[in-house]
C-alpha positions in Angstrom: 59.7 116.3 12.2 57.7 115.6 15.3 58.9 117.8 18.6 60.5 115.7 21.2 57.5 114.9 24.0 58.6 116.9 27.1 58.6 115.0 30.1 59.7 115.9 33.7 63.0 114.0 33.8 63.9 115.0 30.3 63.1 118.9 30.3 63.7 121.0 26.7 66.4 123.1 26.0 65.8 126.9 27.1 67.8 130.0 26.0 69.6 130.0 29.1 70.2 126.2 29.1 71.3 126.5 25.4 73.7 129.4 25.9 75.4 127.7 29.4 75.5 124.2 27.0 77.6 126.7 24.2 79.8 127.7 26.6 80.7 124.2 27.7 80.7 122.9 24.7 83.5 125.3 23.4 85.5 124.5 26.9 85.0 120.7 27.1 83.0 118.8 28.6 84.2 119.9 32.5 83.8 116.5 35.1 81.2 117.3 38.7 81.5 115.2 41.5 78.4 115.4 43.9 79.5 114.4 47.3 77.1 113.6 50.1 73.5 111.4 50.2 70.3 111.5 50.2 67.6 114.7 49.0 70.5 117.3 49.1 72.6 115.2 46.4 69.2 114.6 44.5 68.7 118.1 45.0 72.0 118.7 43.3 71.9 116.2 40.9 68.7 117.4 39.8 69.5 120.7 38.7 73.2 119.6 37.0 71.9 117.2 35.1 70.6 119.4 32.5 73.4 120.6 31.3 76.5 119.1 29.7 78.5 118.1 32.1 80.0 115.0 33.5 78.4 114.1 36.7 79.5 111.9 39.7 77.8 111.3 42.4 80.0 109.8 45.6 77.4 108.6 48.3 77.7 106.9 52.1 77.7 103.7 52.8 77.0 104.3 56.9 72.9 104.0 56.3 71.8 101.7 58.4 67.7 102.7 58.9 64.5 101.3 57.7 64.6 99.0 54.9 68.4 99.8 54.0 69.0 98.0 58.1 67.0 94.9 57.1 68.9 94.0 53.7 72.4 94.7 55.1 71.4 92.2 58.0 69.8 89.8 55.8 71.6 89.7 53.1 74.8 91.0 53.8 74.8 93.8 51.0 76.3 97.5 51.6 73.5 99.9 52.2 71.1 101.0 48.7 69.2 103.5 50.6 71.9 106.4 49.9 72.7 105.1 46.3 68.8 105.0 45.6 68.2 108.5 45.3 70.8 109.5 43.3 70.2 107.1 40.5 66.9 108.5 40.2 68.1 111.9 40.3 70.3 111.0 37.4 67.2 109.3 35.5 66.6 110.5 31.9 64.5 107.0 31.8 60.4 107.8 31.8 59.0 109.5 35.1 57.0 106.1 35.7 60.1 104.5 35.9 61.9 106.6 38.1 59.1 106.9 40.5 58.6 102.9 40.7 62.6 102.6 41.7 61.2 105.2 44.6 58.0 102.9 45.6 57.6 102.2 49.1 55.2 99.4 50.5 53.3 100.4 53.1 51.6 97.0 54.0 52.5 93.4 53.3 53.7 90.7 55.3 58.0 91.3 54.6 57.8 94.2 52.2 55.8 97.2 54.3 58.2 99.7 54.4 60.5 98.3 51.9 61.5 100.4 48.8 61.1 98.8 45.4 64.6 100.7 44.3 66.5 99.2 47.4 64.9 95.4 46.9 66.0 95.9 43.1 69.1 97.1 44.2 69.5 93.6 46.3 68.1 92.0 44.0 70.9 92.7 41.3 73.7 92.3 44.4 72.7 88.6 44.3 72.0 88.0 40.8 75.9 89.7 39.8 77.7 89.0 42.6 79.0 92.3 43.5 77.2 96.1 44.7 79.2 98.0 42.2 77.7 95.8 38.9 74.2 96.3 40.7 74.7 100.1 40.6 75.4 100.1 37.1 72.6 97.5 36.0 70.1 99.5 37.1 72.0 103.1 35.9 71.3 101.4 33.0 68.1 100.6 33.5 67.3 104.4 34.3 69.8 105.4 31.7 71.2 107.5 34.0 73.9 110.8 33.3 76.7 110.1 34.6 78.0 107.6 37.7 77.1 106.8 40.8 80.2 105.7 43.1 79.4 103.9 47.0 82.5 105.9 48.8 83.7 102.8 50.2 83.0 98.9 49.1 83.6 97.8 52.7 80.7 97.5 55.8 81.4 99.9 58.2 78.5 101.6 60.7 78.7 105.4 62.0 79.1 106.2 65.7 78.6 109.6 67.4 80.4 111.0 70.9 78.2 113.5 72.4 79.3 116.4 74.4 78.2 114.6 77.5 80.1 111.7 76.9 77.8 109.2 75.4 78.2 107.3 72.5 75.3 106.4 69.7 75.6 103.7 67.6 74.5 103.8 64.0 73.4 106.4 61.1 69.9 105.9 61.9 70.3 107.2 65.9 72.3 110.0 64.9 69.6 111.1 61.9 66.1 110.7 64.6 67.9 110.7 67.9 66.2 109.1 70.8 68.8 110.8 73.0 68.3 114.3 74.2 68.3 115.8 70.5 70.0 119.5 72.1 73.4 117.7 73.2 76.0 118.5 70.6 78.0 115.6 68.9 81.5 115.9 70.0 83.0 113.7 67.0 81.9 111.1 64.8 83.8 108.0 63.5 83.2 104.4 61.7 83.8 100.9 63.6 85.8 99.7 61.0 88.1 101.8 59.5 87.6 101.4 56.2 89.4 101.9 53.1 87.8 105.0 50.2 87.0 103.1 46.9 89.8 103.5 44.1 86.7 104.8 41.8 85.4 107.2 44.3 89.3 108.0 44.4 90.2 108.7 40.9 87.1 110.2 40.4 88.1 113.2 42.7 91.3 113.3 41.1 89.4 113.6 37.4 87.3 116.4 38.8 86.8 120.2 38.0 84.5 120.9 40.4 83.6 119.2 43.6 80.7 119.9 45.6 80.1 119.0 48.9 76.4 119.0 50.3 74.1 119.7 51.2 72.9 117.6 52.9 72.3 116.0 56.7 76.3 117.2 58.4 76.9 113.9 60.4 74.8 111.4 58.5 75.3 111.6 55.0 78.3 114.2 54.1 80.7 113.2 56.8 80.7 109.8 56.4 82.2 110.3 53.1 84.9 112.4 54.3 85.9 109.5 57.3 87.0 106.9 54.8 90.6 106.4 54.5 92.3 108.2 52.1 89.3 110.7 51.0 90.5 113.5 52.9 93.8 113.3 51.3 92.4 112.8 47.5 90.0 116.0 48.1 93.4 117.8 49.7 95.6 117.3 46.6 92.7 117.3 43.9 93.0 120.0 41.6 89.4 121.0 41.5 87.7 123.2 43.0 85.5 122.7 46.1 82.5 124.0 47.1 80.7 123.6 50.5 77.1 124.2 50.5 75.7 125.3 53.8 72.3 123.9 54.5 69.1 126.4 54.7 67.7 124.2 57.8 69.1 122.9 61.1 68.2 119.0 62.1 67.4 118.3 65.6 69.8 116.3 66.6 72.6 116.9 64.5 73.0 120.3 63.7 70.1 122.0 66.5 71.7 125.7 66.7 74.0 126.0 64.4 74.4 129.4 62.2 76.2 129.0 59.0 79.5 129.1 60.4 78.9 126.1 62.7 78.3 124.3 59.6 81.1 125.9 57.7 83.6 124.8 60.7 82.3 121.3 61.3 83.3 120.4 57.5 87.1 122.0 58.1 87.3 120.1 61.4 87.5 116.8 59.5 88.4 118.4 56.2 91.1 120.8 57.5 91.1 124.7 57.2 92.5 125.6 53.7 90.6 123.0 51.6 87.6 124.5 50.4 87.3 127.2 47.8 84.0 128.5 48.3 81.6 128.2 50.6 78.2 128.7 49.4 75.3 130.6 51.4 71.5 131.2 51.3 70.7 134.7 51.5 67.0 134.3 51.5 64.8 133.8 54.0 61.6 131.5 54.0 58.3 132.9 55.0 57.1 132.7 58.8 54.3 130.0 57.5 56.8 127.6 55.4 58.8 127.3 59.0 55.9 126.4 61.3 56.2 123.1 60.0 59.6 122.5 60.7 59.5 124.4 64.0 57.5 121.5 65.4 60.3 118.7 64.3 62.6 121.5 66.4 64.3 122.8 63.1 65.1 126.1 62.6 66.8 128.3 59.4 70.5 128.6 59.3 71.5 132.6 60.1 74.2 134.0 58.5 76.5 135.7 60.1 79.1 137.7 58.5 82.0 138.0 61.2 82.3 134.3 60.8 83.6 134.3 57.7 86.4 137.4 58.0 89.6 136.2 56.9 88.8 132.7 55.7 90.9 131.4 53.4 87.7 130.2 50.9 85.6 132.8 49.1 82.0 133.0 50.5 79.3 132.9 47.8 76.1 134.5 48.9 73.0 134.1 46.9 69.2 133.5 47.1 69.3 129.7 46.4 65.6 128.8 48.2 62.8 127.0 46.4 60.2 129.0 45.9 57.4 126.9 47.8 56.8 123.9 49.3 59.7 121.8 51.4 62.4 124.0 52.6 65.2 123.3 50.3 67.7 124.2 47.5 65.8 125.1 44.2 67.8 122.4 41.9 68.1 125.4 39.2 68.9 128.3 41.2 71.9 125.8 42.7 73.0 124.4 39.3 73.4 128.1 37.8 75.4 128.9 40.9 78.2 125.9 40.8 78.1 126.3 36.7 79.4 129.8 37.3 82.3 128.4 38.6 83.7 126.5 35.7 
């Protein structure tokens, strides 16, 4: 018999992916729900999705940038720009096909800077009538692991108080400011109010494990929390819930804030008590890989130990960095890290 072909999205079996996949096997198949949006979910998803587990992924529906703005406007569809990713992250479909759903136009009269996953996601909107049956078309398409669930089915847009009083209006001004990007926000909100999907609902309720980021604070993790009844389901859940802390600061969001900034942000619309663990990057990237990011005014989250002294959630501290390149969560390192907690 011919080897399986190894491809990217599908990677083989190792000794450590085959002893983790014994260990579930013999404890049942244990239920993940990813909470959040965009890379920190893929990020997330990335790594889990190798193992044999049961994977959710809740998502915002408070984009309202770039190509996501035009088709909410023109067509009156919830936003596919946060749902996008994590299809693809979920992907065991080939690696052409996962990185067409990520094509974006760059010239065209009506498509430059369009994505071929969001038009597709439209696309299906119109065609079945309804966002959720789109989602799991093109899941099925991708033959995606697991679900992805929008955390709300109603149009709602995000609003920010700063500490100076001012209010911005929409996702996309609170993610690239074109405020002053070193005022704080104050508080964050959704004009309406809207209601947390029943799936998104019983999906926390099903869970073992939640995880909670990373991921951009006020722009894609929040949002999720501000829908009606999701603070509640995540209060009462039985799982266990994980905050990870970001390795980077945004401008604009989250400029100066150590690791219990981020860690305190969460409980102020969480509540204190909720989470379990908190997880923490212990390593350090090198001088060169934060030049880049000191010119977009980003800078790497410190820990600080006397933060954390009698909280009520157990702080997890490991080396969780990719090795090169952007600085973010290696997807293996992080998988390894929530697995140990099943």
């Amino acid at each position: 018999m011919k080897p399986k072909s190894k491809t990217r999205n599908n990677p083989p079996a190792t000794a450590k992916h085959e002893r983790a996949g014994h260990a579930y096997r013999q404890a049942g198949r244990k239920r993940i729900v990813v909470m959040g949006g965009g890379t920190g979910t893929y990020t997330a998803l990335t790594g889990l999705k190798k193992y044999p587990v049961h994977l959710t992924a809740i998502v915002s529906m408070a984009d309202n940038g770039g190509s996501t703005k035009i088709l909410r406007e023109e067509f009156g569809i919830l936003p596919p720009g946060s749902v996008r990713p994590a299809i693809v992250a979920l992907s065991n479909a080939e690696q052409a096909l996962s990185d067409l759903f990520n094509f974006r136009f760059e010239n065209g009269t009506g498509l430059n800077g369009h994505n071929f996953g969001n038009l597709f996601l439209t696309a299906l909107t119109k065609q079945l009538g309804s966002f959720e049956k789109a989602i799991e078309a093109a899941g099925n398409v991708l033959h995606i692991k697991g679900e992805v669930i929008p955390s709300t089915l109603q149009d709602c847009h995000l609003f920010a108080e700063l500490e100076n009083g001012t209010v911005i209006e929409g996702e996309t001004n609170i993610d690239v400011p074109r405020h002053n990007g070193n005022l704080k926000i104050r508080t964050i909100w959704t004009k309406p109010n809207v209601k947390a999907n029943p799936k998104a609902l019983r999906a926390i309720k099903e869970a073992d494990l939640i995880v909670i980021g990373p991921g951009d604070l006020y722009s894609s993790i929040l949002p999720n929390i501000l829908v009606k009844g999701m603070k509640e389901a995540l209060k009462t859940s039985n799982a266990k819930k994980i905050y990870i802390c970001n390795i980077m600061t945004k401008f604009g969001e989250t400029t100066g804030f150590d690791s219990g900034d981020f860690v305190s942000t969460i409980e102020k619309y969480l509540d204190k008590g909720v989470l379990d663990y908190v997880l923490l990057n212990t390593r350090k990237p090198l001088a060169s890989r934060i030049t880049k990011y000191e010119k977009e005014k980003a800078a790497f989250v410190e820990l600080h130990e006397e933060d954390f002294r009698g909280s009520p959630f157990k702080v997890i501290k490991k080396d969780v960095l990719r090795k090169q390149g952007l600085i973010r969560h290696d997807p293996e390192k992080l998988a390894q890290a929530l697995l140990s907690l099943l």
